[in-house]
C-alpha positions as CSV (number, residue, x, y, z in Angstrom):
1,X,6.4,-22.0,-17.0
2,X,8.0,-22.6,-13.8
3,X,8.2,-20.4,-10.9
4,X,12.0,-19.9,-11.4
5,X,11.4,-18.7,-15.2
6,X,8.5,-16.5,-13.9
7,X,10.8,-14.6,-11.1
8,X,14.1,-14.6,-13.4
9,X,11.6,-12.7,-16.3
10,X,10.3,-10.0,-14.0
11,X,13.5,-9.5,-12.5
12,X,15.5,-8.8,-16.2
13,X,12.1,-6.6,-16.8
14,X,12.5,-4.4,-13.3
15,X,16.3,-4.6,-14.3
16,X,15.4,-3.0,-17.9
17,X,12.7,-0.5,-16.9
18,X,14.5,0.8,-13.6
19,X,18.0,0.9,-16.2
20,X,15.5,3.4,-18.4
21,X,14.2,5.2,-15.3
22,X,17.2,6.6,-13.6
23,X,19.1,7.1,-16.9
24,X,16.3,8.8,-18.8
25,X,13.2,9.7,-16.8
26,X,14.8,10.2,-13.1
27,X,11.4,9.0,-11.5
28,X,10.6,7.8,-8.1
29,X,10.6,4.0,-8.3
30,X,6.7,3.7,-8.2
31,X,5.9,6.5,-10.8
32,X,9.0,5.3,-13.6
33,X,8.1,1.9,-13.3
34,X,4.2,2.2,-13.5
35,X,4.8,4.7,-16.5
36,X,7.0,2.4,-18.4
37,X,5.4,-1.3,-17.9
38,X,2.3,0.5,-19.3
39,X,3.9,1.9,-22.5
40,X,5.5,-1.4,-22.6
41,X,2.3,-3.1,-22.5
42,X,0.6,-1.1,-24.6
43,X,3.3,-1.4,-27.2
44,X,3.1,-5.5,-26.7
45,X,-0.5,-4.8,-27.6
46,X,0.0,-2.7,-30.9
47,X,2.6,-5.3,-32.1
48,X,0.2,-8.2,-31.8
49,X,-1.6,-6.2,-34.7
50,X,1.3,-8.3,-37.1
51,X,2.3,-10.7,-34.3
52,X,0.8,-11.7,-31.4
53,X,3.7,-14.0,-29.8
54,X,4.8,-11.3,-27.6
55,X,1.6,-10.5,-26.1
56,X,0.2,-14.7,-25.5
57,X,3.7,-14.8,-23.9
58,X,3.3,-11.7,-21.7
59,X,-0.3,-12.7,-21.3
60,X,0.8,-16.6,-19.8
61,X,3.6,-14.6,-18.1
62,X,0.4,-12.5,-15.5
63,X,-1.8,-15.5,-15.8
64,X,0.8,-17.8,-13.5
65,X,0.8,-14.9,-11.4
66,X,-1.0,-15.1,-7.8
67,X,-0.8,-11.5,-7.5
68,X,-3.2,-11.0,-4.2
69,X,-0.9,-14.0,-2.6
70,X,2.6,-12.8,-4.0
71,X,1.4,-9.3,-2.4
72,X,-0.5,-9.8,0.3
73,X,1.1,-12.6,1.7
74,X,4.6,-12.7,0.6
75,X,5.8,-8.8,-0.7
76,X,4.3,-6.8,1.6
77,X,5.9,-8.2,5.2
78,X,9.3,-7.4,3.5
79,X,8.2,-3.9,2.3
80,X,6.9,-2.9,5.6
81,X,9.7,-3.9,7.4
82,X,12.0,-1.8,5.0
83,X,10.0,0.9,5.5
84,X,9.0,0.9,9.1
85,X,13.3,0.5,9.7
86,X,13.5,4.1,8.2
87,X,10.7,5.3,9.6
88,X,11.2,8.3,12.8
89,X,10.2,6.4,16.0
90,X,10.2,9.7,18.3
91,X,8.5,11.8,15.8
92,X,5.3,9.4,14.9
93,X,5.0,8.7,18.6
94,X,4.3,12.5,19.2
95,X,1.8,12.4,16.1
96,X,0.6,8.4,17.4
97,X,-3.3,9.9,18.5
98,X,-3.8,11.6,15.0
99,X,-1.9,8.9,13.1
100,X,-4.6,6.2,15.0
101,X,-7.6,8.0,14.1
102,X,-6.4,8.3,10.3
103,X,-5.9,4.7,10.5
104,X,-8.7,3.8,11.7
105,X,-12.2,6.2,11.8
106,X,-10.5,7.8,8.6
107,X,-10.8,4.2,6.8
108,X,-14.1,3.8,8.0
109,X,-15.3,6.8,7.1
110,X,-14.2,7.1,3.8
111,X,-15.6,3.5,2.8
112,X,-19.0,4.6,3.6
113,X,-18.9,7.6,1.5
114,X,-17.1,6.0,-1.3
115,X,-19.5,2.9,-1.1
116,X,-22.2,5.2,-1.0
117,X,-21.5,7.6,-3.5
118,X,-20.3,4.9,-6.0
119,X,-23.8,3.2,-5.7
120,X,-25.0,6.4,-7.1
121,X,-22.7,7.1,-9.7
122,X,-23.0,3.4,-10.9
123,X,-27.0,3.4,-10.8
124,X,-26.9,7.0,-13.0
125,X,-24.6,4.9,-15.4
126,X,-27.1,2.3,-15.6
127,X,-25.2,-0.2,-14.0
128,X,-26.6,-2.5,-11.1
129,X,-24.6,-3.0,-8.6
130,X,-25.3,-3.9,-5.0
131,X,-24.6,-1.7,-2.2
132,X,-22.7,-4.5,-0.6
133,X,-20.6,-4.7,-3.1
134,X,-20.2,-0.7,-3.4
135,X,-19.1,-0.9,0.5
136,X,-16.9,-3.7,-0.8
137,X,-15.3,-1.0,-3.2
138,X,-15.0,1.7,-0.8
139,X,-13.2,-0.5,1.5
140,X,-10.4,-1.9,-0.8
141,X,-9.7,1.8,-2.1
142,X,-9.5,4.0,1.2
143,X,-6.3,2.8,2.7
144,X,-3.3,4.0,1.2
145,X,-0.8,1.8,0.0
146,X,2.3,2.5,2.4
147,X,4.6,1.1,-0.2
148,X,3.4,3.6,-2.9
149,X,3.7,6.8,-0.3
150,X,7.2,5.6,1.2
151,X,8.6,5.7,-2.6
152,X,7.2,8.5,-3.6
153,X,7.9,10.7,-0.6
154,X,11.3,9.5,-0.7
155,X,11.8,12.4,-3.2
156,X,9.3,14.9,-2.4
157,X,10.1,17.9,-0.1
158,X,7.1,17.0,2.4
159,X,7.9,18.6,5.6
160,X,8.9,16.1,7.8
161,X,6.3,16.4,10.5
162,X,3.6,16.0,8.3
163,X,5.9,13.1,5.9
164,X,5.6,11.5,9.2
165,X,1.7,11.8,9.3
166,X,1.4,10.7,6.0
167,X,3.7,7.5,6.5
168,X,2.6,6.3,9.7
169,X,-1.3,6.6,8.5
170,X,-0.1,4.4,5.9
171,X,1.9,2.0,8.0
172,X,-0.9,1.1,9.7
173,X,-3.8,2.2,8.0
174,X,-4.0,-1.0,5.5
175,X,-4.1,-3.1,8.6
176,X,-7.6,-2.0,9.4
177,X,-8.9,-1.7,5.7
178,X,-8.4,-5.3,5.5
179,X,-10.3,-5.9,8.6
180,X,-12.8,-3.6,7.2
181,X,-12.9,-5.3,3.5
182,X,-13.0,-9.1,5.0
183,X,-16.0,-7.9,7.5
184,X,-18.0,-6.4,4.8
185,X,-17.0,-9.6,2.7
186,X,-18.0,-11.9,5.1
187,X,-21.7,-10.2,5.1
188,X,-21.8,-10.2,1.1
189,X,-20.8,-13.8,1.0
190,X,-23.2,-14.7,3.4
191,X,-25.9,-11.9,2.9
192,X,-28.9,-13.9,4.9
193,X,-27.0,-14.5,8.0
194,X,-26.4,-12.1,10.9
195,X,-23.0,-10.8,11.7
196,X,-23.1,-10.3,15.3
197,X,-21.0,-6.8,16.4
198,X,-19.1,-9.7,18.9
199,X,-18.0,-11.3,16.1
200,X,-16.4,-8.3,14.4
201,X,-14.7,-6.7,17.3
202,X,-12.9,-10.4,18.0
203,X,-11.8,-10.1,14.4
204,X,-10.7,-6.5,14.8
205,X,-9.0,-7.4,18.2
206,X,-7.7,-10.6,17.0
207,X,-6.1,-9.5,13.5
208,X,-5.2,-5.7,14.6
209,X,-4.3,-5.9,18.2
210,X,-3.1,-9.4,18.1
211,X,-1.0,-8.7,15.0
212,X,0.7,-5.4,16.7
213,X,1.3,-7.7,19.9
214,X,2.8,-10.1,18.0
215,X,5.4,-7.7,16.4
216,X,6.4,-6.0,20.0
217,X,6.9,-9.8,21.1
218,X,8.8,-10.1,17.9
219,X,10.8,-6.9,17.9
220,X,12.0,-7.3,21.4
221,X,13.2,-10.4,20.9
222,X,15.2,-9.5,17.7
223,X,17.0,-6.6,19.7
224,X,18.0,-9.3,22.6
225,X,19.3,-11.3,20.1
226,X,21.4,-8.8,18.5
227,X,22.2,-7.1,21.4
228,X,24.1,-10.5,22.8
229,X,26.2,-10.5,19.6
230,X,28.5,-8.4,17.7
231,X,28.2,-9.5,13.9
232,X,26.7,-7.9,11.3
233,X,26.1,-11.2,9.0
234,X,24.3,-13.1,11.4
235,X,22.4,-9.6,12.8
236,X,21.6,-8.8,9.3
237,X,20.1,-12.4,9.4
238,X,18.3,-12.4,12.2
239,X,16.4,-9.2,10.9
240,X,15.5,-11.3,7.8
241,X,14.8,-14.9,10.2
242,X,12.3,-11.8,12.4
243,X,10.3,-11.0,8.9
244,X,10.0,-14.7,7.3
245,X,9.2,-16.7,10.5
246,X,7.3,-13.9,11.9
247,X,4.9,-13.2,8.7
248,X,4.7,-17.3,8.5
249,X,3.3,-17.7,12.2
250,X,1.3,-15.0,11.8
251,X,-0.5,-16.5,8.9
252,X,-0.7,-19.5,11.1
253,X,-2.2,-17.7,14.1
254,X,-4.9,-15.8,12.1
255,X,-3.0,-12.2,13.0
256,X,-2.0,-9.3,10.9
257,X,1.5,-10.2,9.4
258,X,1.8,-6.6,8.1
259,X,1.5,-4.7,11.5
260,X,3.1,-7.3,13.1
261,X,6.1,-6.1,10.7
262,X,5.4,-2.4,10.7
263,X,5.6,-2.8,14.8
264,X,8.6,-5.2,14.6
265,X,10.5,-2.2,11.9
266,X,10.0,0.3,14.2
267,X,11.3,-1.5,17.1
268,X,14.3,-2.7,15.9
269,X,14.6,0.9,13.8
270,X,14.5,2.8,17.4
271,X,17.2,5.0,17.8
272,X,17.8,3.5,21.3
273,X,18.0,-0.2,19.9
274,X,20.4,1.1,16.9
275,X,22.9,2.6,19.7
276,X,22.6,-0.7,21.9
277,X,22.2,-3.5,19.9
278,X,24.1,-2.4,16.7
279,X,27.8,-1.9,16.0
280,X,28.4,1.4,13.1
281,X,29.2,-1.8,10.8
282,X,26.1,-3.7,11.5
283,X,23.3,-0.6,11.4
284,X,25.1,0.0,8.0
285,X,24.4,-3.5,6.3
286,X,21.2,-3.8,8.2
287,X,20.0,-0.3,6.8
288,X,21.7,-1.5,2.9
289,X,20.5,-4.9,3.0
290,X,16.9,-3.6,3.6
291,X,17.2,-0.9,1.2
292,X,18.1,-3.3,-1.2
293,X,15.4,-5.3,-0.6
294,X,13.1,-2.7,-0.7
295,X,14.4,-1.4,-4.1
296,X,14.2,-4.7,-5.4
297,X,10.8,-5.9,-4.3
298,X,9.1,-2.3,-5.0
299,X,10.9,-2.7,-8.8
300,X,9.2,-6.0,-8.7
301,X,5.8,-4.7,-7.8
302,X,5.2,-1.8,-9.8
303,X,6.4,-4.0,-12.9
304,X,3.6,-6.4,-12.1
305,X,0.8,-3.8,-11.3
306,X,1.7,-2.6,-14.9
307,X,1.4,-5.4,-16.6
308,X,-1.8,-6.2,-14.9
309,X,-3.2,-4.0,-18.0
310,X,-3.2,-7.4,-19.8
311,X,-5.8,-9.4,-17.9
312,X,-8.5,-6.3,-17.3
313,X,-11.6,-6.5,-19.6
314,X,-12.2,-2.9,-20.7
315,X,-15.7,-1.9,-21.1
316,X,-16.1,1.8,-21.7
317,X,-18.9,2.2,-19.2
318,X,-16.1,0.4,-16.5
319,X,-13.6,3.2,-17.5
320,X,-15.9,6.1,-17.7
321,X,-16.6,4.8,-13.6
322,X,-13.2,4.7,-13.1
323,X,-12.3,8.3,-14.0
324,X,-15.5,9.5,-12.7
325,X,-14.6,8.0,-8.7
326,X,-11.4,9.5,-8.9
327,X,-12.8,12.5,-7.5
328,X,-15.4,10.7,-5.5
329,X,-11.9,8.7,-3.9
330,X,-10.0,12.1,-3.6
331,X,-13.4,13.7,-1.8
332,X,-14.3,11.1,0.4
333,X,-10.5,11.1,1.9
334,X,-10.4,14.7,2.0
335,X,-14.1,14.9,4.2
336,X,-12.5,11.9,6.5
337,X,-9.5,13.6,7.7
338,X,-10.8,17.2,7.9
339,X,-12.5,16.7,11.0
340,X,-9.7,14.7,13.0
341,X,-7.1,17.3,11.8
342,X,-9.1,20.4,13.0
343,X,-9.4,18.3,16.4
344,X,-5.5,17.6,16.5
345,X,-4.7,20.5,15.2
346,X,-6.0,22.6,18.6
347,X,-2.9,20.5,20.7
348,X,-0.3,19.5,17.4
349,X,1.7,21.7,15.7
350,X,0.3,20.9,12.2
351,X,1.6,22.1,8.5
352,X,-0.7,24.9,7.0
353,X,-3.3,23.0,4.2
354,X,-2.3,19.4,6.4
355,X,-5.8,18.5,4.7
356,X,-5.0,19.4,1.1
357,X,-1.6,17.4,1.2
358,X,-2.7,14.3,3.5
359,X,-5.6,14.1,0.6
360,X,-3.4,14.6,-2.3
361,X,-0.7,12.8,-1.0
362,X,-2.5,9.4,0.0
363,X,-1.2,7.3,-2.9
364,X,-3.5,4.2,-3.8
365,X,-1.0,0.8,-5.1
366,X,-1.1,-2.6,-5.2
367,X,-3.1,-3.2,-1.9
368,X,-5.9,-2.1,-3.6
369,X,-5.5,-4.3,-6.7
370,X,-4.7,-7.3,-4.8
371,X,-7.9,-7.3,-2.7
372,X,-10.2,-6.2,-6.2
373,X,-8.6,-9.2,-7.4
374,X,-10.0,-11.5,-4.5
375,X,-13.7,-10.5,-5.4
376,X,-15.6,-13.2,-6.9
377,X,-17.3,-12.9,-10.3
378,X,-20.9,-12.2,-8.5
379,X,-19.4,-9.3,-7.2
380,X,-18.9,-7.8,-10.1
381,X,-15.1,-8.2,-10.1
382,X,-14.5,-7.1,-13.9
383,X,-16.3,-4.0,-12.8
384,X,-14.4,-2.9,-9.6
385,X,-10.8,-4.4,-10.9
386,X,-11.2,-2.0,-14.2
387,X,-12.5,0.7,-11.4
388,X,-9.8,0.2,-9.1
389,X,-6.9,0.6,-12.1
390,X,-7.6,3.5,-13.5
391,X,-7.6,5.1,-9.9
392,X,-4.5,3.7,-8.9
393,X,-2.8,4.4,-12.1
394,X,-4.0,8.1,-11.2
395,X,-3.1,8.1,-8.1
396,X,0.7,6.9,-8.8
397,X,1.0,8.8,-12.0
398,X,-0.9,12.0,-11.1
399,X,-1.1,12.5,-7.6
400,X,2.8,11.2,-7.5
401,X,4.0,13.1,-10.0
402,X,2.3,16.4,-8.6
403,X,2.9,16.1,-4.7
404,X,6.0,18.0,-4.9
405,X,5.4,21.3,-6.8
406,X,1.8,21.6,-4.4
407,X,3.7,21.6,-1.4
408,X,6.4,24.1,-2.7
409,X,3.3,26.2,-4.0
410,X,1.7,26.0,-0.7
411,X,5.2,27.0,1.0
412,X,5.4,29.9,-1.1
413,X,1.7,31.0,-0.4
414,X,2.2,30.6,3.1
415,X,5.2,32.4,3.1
416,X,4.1,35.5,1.3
């Protein structure tokens, strides 16, 4: 099957499920879509009982899939761009201290206690895993997945000061959990060989820092460009030219395409650069053209991460894990931003409970899938993938589905 058959099926698919979605269920994007590509899937499944055709064709459909290089290396630049473009400039600048240390001693922290306590809950299950390859774990499953939170926020009435919390943390916050999963890979590849604190802090400065200096360079550039014009097809290119050649000499350069992006988005999203660089006409097909894209490409996503069901290998001990580290996932968050809150919180006007919601409200996605899926089998990637599903199925699903009515019952206490 050829890479045009592949994208035209999953495109008629997102067409079909999102149709079903806003006619019938009236679901954020990320929560309709997971829902139904599973109840398709598991429907493909139950029909294979009489005739398997569907499902061998679904099955070859997700096999020709690079999902960790269609998401990681392709998706995600577009998707942070989108939502970065929407994203309040003034308003995560005043949070920009709390929203760093989320980002970054927040990841850090909560992949050593998930690491930790998943070696634990794996050895009382009798399963023996590594503790490298628990770290390993706990690093692909502490960032949130901004393109999970951004949808799902969308229609949740999160105030808007702590909305911005919870999207800039995300924004940025996968940034360093891939630094963080490819230095604790490096050591597990290689587990005889000493890595050298140097050597990690050039990869942190090189991939992090280089990748956000990269996007100011960027962004800057695409508002003197579209400041010297007044056309809103070619400005409306150039914003697409900034993404493509800027994710593609990233890659080349070794640096962090998605911050690059999530800087570039919020430069060329600035109020200031909107008023000077764009005409009413242009900021309006600028803003639809990325909305577009971002409806499209999140449709495509969520489709795929459903129908990821099909390649899992189920094992009831890897499921009973699963459900038992959802509250291990939910904890560990919850223990890593308590402190920095209650620091912030002294100088910040914070929302009441900022804790409660910033825990519940920390979606897990695709980010996490895609980097399970780059384990090798050693690692015990069977294990971890199975692991990693069932949290972010509960995580869209559950936490996604329930953001909403906690914040209004928070209100309500807080009000009383």
């Amino acid at each position: 099957m050829n890479y045009y058959a592949i994208a035209s099926i999953l495109v008629v698919l997102s067409a079909i499920f999102g149709f079903i979605n806003i006619k019938y269920l009236k679901l954020p994007i990320a929560i309709g879509l997971m829902i139904i590509t599973i109840v398709f899937t598991i429907a493909v499944i139950a029909i294979a009982n009489f005739d398997n055709t569907l499902l061998q064709a679904e099955k070859e459909l997700i096999s020709q899939i690079d999902f960790e290089t269609v998401l990681l290396d392709i998706m995600l630049s577009f998707l942070l761009f989108a939502g970065a473009l929407q994203t309040n400039f003034d308003q995560l600048r005043v949070h920009r201290w709390p929203v760093l240390v989320f980002a970054t001693l927040g990841v850090l922290v909560s992949t050593f206690l998930v690491g930790g306590l998943t070696y634990y809950l794996l050895q009382l299950l009798g399963l023996q895993v590594g503790f490298i390859y628990c770290l390993l774990f706990g690093a692909l499953i502490s960032p949130t997945d901004p393109i999970a939170v951004l949808g799902i926020l969308k229609k949740a009435n999160v105030p808007r000061k702590l909305e911005t919390k919870i999207v800039g943390e995300s924004l940025f916050n996968d940034g360093m959990g891939v630094v963080v999963f490819l230095t604790i890979l490096s050591i597990a590849v290689a587990p005889n060989e000493v890595i050298k604190v140097s050597e990690i802090a050039d990869l942190f400065i090189k991939e992090v820092l280089g990748g956000i200096l990269w996007g100011l360079i960027l962004g800057y550039g695409t508002f003197k460009m579209m400041n010297a014009i007044d056309n809103y097809e070619v400005e409306v290119m150039i914003t697409l030219a900034a993404v493509m050649g800027g994710t593609l000499l990233a890659h080349e350069l070794h640096l962090s395409a998605p911050l690059a992006m999530v800087t570039t988005g919020l430069i060329v999203g600035h109020d200031t650069v909107r008023s000077t660089a764009m005409s009413e006409m242009t900021e309006t097909y600028v803003d639809k053209f990325w909305e577009l894209i971002d409806v499209l490409l999140n449709t495509l996503l969520f489709v795929m991460i459903g129908m990821e069901l099909l390649v899992l290998t189920f094992k009831n001990e890897y499921i009973l894990a699963g459900i038992i580290a959802i509250p291990i996932v939910l904890l560990s968050r919850h223990l890593s931003l308590w402190l920095p809150i209650k620091f912030f919180a002294r100088k910040l006007d914070f929302f009441p409970r900022t804790h409660l919601i910033m825990t519940w409200g920390g979606i897990r996605g695709g980010i996490s899938i895609a980097l399970a899926l780059s384990l090798t089998e050693d690692m015990h990637r069977e294990l971890f993938l199975v692991m990693t599903y069932v949290i972010v199925a509960f995580s869209i699903i559950g936490q996604g589905l329930t953001v909403d009515p906690i914040v209004k019952r928070l209100n309500n206490n807080i009000n009383q």
